[in-house]
C-alpha positions in Angstrom: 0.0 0.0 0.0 1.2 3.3 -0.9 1.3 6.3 1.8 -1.6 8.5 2.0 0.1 11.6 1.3 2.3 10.1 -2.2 -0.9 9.0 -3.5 -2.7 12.2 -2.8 -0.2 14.0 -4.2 -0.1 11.4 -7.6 -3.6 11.7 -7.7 -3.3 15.6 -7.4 -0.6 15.7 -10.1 -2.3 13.2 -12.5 -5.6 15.9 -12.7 -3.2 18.2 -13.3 -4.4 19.9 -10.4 -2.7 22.7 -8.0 -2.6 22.9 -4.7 -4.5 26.0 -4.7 -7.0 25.0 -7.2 -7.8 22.3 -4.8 -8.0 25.4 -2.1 -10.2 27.1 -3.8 -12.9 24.4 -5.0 -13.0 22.6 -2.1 -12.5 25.1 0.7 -9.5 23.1 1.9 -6.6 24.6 2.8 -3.4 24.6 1.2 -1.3 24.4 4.5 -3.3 21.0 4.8 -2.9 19.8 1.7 0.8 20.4 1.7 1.1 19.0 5.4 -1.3 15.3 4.1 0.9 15.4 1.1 3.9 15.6 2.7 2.8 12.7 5.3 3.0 15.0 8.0 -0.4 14.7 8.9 -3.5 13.0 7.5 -7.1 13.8 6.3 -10.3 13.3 8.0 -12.7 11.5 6.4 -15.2 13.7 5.6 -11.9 15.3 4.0 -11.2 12.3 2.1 -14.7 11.9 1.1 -14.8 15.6 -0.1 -11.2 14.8 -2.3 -12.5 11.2 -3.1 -15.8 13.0 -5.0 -13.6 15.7 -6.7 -11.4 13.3 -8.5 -14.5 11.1 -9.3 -12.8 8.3 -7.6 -13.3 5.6 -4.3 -11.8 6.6 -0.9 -9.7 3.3 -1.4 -8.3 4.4 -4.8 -7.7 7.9 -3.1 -5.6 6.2 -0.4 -3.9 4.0 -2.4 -5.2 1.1 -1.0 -4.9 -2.3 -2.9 -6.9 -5.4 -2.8 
């Protein structure tokens, strides 16, 4: 399983999304994003759910979780 923070930042990247376009859209902000990106923290999930949703995608895919 990946960490939660590479494959939010992959999954960021890969929409060709910015940090502060994911501010902005999602009311989320960037300081968290960097810090859950950076594996210094991590998401709630209603925060997960919100990012999950904007990428069109399942929490587990969000994660990087593997079956």
């Amino acid at each position: 399983m990946k960490k939660v923070g590479e494959n939010l930042k992959l999954t960021r990247v890969e929409n060709n999304k910015s940090i502060y376009d994911i501010e902005k859209e999602l009311k989320i902000s960037h300081q968290n994003l960097y810090k859950w990106e950076k594996g210094q923290s991590e998401p709630s999930i209603i925060n997960c759910i919100k990012l999950a949703d904007y990428y069109g995608i399942s929490l587990d895919e969000l994660v990087g979780r593997e079956k």
